[in-house]
C-alpha positions as CSV (number, residue, x, y, z in Angstrom):
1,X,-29.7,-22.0,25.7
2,X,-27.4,-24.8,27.3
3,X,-25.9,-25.5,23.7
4,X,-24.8,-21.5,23.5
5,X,-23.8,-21.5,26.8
6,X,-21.8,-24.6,25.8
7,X,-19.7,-23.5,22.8
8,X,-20.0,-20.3,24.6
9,X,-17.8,-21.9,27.3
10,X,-15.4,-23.3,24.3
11,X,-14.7,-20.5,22.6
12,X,-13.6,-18.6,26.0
13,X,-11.5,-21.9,26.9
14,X,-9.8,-22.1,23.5
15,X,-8.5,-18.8,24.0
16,X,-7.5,-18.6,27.5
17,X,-6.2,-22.4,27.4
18,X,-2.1,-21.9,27.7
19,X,-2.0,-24.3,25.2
20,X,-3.6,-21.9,23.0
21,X,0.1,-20.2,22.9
22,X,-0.8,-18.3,19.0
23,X,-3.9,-16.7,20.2
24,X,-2.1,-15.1,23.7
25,X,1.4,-14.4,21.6
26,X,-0.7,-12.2,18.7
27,X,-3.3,-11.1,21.2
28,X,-0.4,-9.3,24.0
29,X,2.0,-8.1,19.9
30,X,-0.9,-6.6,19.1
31,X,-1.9,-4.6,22.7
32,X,1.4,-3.9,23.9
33,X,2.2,-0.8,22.6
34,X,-0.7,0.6,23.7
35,X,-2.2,1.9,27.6
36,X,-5.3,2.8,28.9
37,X,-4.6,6.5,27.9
38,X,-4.9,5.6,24.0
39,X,-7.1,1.9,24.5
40,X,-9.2,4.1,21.4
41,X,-6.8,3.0,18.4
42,X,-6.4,-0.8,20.0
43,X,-10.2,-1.3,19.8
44,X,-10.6,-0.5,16.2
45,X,-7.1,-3.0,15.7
46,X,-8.9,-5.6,17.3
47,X,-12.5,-4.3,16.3
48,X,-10.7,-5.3,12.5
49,X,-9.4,-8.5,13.4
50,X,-12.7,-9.5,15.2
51,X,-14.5,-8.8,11.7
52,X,-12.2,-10.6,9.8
53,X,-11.7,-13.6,11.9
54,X,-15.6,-14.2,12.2
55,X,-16.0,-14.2,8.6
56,X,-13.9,-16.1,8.0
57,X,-15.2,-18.9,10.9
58,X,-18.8,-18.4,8.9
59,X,-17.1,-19.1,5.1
60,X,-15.6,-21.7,6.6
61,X,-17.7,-23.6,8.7
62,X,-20.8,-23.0,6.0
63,X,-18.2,-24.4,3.3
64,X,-18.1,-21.4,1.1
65,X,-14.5,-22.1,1.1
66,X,-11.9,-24.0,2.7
67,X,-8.4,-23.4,2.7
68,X,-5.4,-25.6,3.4
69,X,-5.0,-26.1,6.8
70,X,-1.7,-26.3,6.7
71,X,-0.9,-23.1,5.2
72,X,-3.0,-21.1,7.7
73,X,-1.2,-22.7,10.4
74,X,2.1,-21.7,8.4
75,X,0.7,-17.9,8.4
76,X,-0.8,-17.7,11.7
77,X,2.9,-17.4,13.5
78,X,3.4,-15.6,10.7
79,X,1.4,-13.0,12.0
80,X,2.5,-13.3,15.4
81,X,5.8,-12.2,14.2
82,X,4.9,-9.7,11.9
83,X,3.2,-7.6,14.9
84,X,5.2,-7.8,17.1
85,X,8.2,-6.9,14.7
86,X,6.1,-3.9,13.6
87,X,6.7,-3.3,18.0
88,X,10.4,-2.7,16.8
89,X,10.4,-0.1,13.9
90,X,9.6,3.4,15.1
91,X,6.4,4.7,14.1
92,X,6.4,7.0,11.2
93,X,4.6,10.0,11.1
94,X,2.0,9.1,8.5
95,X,-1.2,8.3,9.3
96,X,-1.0,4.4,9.4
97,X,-5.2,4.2,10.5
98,X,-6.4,2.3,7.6
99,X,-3.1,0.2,6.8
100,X,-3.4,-1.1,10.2
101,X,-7.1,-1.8,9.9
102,X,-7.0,-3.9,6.9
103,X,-4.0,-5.9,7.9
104,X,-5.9,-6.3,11.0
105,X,-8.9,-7.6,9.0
106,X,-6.4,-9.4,7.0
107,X,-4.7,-10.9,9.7
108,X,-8.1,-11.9,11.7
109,X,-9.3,-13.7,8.0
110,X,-6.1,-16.0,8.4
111,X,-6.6,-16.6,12.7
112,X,-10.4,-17.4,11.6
113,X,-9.5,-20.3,9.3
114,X,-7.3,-22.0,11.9
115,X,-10.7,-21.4,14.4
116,X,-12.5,-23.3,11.9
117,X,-10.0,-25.8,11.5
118,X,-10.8,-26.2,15.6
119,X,-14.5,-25.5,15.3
120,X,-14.8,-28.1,12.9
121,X,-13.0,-30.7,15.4
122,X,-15.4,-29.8,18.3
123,X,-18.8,-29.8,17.1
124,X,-21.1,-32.9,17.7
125,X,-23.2,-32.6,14.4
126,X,-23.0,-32.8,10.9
127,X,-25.6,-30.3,10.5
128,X,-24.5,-26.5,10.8
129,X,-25.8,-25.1,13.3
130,X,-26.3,-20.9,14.0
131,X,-26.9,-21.1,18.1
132,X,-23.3,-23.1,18.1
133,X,-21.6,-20.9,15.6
134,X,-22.5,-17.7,17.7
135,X,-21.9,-19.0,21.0
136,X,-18.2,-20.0,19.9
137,X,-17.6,-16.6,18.4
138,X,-19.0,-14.7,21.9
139,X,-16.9,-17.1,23.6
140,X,-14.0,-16.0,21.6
141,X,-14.7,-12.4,22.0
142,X,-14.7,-12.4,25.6
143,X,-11.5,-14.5,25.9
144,X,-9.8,-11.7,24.2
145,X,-11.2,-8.8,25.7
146,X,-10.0,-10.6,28.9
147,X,-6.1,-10.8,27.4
148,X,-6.1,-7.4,25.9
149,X,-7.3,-5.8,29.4
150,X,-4.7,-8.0,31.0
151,X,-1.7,-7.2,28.7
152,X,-3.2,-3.2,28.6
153,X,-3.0,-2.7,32.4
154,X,0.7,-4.4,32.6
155,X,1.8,-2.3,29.6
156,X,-0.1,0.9,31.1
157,X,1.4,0.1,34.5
158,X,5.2,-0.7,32.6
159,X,5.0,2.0,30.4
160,X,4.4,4.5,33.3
161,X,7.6,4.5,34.9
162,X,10.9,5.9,33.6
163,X,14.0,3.5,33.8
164,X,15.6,1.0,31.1
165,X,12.9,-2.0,31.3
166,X,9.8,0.1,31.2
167,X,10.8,2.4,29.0
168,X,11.8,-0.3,26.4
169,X,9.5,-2.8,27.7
170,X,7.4,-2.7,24.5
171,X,10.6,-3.7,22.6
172,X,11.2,-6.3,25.1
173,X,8.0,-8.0,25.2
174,X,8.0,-8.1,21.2
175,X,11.4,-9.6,21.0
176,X,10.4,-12.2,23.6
177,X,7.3,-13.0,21.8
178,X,9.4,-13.4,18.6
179,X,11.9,-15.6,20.4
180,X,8.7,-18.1,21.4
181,X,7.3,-17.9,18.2
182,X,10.7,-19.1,16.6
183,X,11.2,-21.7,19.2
184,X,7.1,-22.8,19.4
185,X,6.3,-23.0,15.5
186,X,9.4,-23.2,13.3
C-alpha cells in the first residue's frame, strides 16, 4: 500500500507541479470552452484522452513499443496548440462527437508516451511493477480532475457575465495559451 500511495503521490505532483507547464496549458485548451451547465461533453473529451494516454503509459512502460522521445515532445505542444486553436474557429453545426473523441484518444496516446518518458525516470526498479504503474495513473487522474474543475468554475464563472472579456474570454485564454506555448517550447 505505501508504494501506491507513493507513485500515487507522483502522479498527482507531476501534474499539478507548475513546472509541468504542457499538462496545465492542454488541460485548461481543452476545458475552457466548456461550464458546469454542459461539464457532460468535457468528460467524454477527457474520458478519451484518459483512455489513450494510459495505454499508451502500459505499451510503453511494458516495452511493447517505444517511440522517440523526442518526437513526442515535438507533438505534445503540438497538441497544446492545436486545442486551443480549435477555441478560435466557430463551431460548425455538424455533429463533431466522435471526431473529438478520437483526436482526444489520439491526443492522450501522444501525452502518454511523454508520461512514460517520465515514468521511466522515476521508478526505483528494473522490474515492472503493476501496484506502481496504477498508482501513477490514479495519481494522474486526480491531478486533472483537480485542473479541469479549476479551469470549469473560472470559465463557468467568466462565461456568465456579459461584457467584452467574458464574453470572449474563451478566445482569450486560447490565444494566451498559444502565446506560451510558442514562447515555452519553440
Amino acid at each position: 500500500m505505501d508504494t501506491f500511495l507513493f507513485y500515487l503521490k507522483v502522479g498527482i505532483n507531476h501534474i499539478i507541479d507548475l513546472n509541468a507547464y504542457d499538462h496545465l496549458l492542454f488541460l485548461s485548451s481543452i476545458s475552457l470552452p466548456y461550464t458546469f451547465k454542459r461539464y457532460y461533453s468535457l468528460f467524454w473529451i477527457v474520458t478519451f484522452f484518459t483512455i489513450g494516454h494510459t495505454v499508451s503509459l502500459f505499451i510503453s512502460t511494458y516495452n511493447i513499443y517505444n517511440p522517440n522521445l523526442d518526437v513526442i515532445e515535438f507533438l505534445i505542444p503540438l497538441t497544446i496548440l492545436f486545442s486551443a486553436v480549435s477555441n478560435l474557429i466557430p463551431k460548425m453545426e455538424i455533429k463533431k462527437t466522435s471526431f473529438s473523441h478520437f483526436i482526444s484518444l489520439i491526443f492522450g496516446l501522444i501525452h502518454g508516451f511523454g508520461f512514460a518518458g517520465f515514468y521511466d525516470q522515476i521508478t526505483f526498479s528494473d522490474q515492472i511493477e503493476f501496484t506502481p504503474l496504477i498508482g501513477f495513473t490514479i495519481g494522474v487522474e486526480i491531478a486533472q480532475i483537480i485542473i479541469v474543475v479549476f479551469v470549469l468554475f473560472f470559465s463557468s464563472m467568466f462565461q456568465s457575465k456579459r461584457n467584452f472579456f467574458t464574453k470572449n474570454f474563451t478566445k482569450i485564454m486560447s490565444i494566451l495559451i498559444c502565446l506560451l506555448t510558442i514562447l515555452i517550447f519553440f
